[in-house]
C-alpha positions, 0 to 999 in steps of 0.5 A, spaced: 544 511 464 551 512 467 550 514 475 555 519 478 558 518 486 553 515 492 548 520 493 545 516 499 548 511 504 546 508 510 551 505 514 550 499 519 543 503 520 538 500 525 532 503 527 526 501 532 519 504 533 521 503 540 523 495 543 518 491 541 517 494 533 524 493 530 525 496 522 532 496 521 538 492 523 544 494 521 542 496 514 548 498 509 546 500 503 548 506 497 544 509 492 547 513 486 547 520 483 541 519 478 538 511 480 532 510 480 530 505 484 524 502 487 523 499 495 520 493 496 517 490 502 511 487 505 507 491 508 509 494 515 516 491 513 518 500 514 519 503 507 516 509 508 521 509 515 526 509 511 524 515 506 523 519 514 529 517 515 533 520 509 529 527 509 530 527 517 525 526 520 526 520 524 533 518 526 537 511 527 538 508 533 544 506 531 549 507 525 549 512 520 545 515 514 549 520 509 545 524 503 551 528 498 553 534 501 548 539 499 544 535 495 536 537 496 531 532 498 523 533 497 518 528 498 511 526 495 507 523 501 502 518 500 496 523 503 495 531 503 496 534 510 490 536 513 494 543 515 494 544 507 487 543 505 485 550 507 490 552 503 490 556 495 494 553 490 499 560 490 499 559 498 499 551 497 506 552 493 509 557 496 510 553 501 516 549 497 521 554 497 524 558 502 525 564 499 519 568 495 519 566 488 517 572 483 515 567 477 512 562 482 505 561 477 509 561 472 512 554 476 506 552 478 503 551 472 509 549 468 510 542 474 502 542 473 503 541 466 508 534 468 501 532 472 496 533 467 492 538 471 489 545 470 488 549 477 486 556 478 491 559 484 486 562 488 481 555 489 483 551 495 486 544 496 480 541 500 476 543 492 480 539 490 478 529 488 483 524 492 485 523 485 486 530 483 490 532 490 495 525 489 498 529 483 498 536 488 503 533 492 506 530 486 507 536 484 509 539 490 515 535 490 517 536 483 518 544 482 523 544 487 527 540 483 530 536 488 537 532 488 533 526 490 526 526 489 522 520 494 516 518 491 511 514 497 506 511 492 505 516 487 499 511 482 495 511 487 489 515 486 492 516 478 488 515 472 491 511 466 493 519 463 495 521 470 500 515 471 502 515 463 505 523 464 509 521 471 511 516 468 514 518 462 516 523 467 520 519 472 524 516 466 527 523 463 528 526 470 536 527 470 537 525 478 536 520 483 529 518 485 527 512 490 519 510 490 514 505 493 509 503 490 505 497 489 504 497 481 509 492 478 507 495 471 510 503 472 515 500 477 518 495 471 518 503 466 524 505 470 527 502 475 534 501 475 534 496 481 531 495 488 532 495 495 528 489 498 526 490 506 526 483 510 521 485 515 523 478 518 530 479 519 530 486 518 535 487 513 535 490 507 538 487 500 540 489 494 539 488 486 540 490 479 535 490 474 528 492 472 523 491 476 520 484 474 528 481 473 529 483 481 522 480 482 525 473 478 532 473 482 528 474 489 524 468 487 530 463 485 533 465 491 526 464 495 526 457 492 534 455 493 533 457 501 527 453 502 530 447 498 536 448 502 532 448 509 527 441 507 534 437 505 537 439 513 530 438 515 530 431 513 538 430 515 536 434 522 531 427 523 535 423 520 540 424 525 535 426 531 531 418 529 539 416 530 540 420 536 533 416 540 536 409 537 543 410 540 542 414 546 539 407 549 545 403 549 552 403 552 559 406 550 561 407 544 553 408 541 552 413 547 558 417 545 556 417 537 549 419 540 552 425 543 557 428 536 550 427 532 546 431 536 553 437 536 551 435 529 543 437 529 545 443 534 550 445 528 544 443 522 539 448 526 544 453 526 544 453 517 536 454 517 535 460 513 529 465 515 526 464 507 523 470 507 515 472 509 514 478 505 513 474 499 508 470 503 501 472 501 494 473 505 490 465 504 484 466 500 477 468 505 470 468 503 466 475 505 460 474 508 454 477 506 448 479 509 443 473 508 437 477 509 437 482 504 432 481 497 431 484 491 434 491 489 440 493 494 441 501 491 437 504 487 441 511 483 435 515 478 441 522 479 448 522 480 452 531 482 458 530 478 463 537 477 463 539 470 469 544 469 469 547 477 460 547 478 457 541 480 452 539 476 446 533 478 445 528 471 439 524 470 440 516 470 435 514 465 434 508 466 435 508 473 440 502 475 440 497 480 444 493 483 442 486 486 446 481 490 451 478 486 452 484 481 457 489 481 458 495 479 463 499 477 463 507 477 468 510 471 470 517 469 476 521 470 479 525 476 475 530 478 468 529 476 465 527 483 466 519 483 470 518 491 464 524 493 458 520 490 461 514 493 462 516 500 454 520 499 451 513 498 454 510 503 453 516 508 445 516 506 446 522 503 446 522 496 439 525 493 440 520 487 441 513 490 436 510 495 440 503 500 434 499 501 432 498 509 437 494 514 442 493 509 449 493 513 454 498 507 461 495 508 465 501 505 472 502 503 475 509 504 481 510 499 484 514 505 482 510 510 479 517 514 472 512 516 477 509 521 479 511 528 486 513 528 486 512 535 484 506 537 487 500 536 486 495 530 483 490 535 478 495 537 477 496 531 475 490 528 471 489 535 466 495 533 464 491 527 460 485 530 453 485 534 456 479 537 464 480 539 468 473 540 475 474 541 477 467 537 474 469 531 477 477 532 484 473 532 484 469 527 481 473 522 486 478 523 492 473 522 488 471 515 490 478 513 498 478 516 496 482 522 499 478 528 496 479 535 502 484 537 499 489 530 492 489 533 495 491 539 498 498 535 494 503 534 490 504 527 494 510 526 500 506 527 500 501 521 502 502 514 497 504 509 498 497 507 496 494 514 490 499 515 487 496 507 488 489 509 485 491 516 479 493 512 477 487 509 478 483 515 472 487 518 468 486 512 469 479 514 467 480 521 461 485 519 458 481 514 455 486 509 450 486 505 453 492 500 459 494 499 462 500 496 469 501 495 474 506 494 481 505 490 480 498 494 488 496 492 491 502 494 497 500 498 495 493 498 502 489 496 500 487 489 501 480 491 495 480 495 490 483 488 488 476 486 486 473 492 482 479 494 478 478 486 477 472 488 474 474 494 470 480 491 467 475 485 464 469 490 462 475 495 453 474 495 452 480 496 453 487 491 459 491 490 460 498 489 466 499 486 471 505 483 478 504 482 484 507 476 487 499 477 484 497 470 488 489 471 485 488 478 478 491 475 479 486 469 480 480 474 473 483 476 466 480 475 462 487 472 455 486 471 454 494 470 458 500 468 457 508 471 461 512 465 460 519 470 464 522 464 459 521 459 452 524 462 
């Protein structure tokens, strides 16, 4: 595809959350009409940041950023927002455009089309799955057409067909589109090259290719850096043993004592910061409760949505779900699947019965369980009967979140930091069921295996829906729940 003029340009940007939280530094980069281009980083290294900074919203500390002259920008954020949940869909819609559209419904179900789903006008935002309001503000972004369309985690929440559509969308769209996403396989699709944020040195890089060639070159670069750094270290020692050697006699031998240490200060200055977004959590183990036999959770009925009704369905037999077993819950978007979740773990749902004193682990897909206000340490302190601050501290830095992060507030975090302060607590809360939610959404995909690993060797049992269908495969499924055939 050939790419017009530079639509985006940030001009030695910096940008900071205050002193002690940089995001940018002098960042310089461009992006063309019509590109398709992925943004890369760890998670916190500030890719939504970047997003805000381009719409507006936030604005750099130093340095510049320039969109094209007239261009129109429209954005899909990661979650709905709580003021729109009362809406209907007309009212939800009319919102994109700043004059009255008189064949609005006419739009409304044409870019519904493009995120295969069919909605009445008048029925409201809240009546709507996680998965079903995912492709709203998808589409909310697309029917406005925009000259730059941001997409900020558009596959989570998706099913196969949901991901299949945007997808195919995304490749025939005739102008510029920036995306964050975490899923190698969609991302390869389209992606004409990459931005790769250094949440280390703040800067920002650039590369052309498809996803998984960018992902090639960083790696060769990773691997050049650290080669380059182990041959100054040994030359750095070799030089700091003459240095002890020589320092020790007189003359001329004190004199090359001191050049070899101009050397070793001039050696040091070469090091080069080898990445740390590429650095993956160790591998952990997830605790379980120790006192819990038998069946775990029982499930006789299931309420599903069958068109816009719910309706309750048998289970015959009856499904148990034991220590060591996992059981994954399927069916498309729509049908019930995070509301049966989040009745079982609240105590709630009708069908299922936790048996007594079993402690539920449960991974919300919008993380709404967590307390936006308090920081990540508090919340990680909640989670045990017994709180030790040692043990807080380093079960945090397992999941890449420094003692300086666990000062921040929950609401702070990225999304990426909020998924990975979840499973910190589990550690810490040592459960007896775990039910989880879309566990991988905004998770670095880097992260995926180890966290399988983890959910295989846990003793006790899982609960588990999720539209990643290769981390599911990775995955130890002792049953399945198929709501979509009841």
């Amino acid at each position: 595809m050939d790419h017009g003029n530079v639509i985006v340009r940030f001009d030695e940007t910096s940008f900071s959350y205050g002193h002690n939280k940089p995001i940018l530094e002098t960042a310089s980069f461009s992006v063309r009409e019509n590109a398709k281009i992925t943004i890369m980083g760890q998670n916190g290294a500030g890719k939504s940041t970047i997003f805000k900074l381009i719409t507006g919203e936030l604005k750099p500390n130093e340095g510049g950023v320039h969109t094209g002259v007239k261009a129109t920008i429209a954005i899909a954020t990661q979650v709905m927002k709580q003021e729109n949940l009362d809406k209907t869909i007309e009212s939800f819609f009319s919102g994109a455009f700043t004059e009255k559209k008189y064949d609005l419904p006419k739009r409304i179900k044409n870019v519904l089309d493009v995120v295969n789903l069919a909605a009445p006008l008048d029925r409201k935002i809240r009546q709507f799955s996680g998965g079903q309001q995912a492709r709203l503000i998808l589409a909310y972004a697309l029917i406005q057409e925009p000259d730059i369309l941001l997409l900020d985690e558009p596959t989570n929440n998706l099913d196969a067909q949901g991901i299949a559509h945007l997808t195919q969308f995304l490749i025939e769209y005739p102008k510029t589109c920036l995306v964050i996403s975490h899923d190698a396989t969609f991302l390869n699709s389209f992606t004409h090259g990459v931005l790769y944020l250094d949440s280390y040195t703040h800067k920002v890089e650039q590369y052309l290719g498809d996803y998984y060639d960018v992902l090639g070159k960083i790696e060769a670069q990773i691997e050049r850096e650290r080669m380059k750094n182990a041959q100054l270290k040994k030359s750095i020692q070799d030089r700091k043993d003459k240095i002890n050697f020589f320092a020790h006699k007189g003359g001329k031998m004190r004199k090359l004592a001191s050049k070899l240490k101009g050397q070793v200060e001039e050696a040091e200055e070469e090091m080069v910061d080898v990445r740390k977004e590429d650095k993956t959590i160790n591998d952990f183990i997830l605790p379980a409760q120790t006192d819990v036999i038998g069946s775990i959770v029982k499930i006789k009925s299931v309420g599903i949505m069958v068109g816009h009704e719910p309706v309750r369905k048998e289970i015959k037999p009856a499904i148990s779900v034991r220590k060591k077993q996992r059981l994954l819950i399927k069916g498309p978007n729509g049908i019930g699947k995070s509301t049966f979740l989040a009745a079982i773990a609240e105590g709630r749902e009708a069908g299922a019965v936790i048996s007594k004193d079993v402690r539920v682990g449960y991974y919300r897909q919008d993380f709404s369980g967590l307390n936006f206000e308090k920081t990540a340490y508090q919340t990680l302190e909640e989670t045990m009967a017994e709180p030790w601050n040692q043990e807080i501290y380093a079960t945090a830095a397992q999941f890449l979140l420094s003692a300086e992060t666990l000062r921040n507030t929950v609401g702070s975090l990225s999304e990426g930091q909020k998924g990975l302060l979840c499973y910190a607590r589990f550690v810490l809360q040592k459960p007896g069921l775990l039910i989880m939610d879309e566990p991988t959404n905004h998770i670095n995909f880097r992260h995926l295996p180890i966290i399988a690993k983890a959910l295989n060797e846990f003793e006790g049992a899982i609960i588990l829906v999720s539209h990643a269908y290769e981390f599911v495969e990775q995955i130890k499924i002792d049953q399945t729940l198929d709501l979509g055939a009841l």
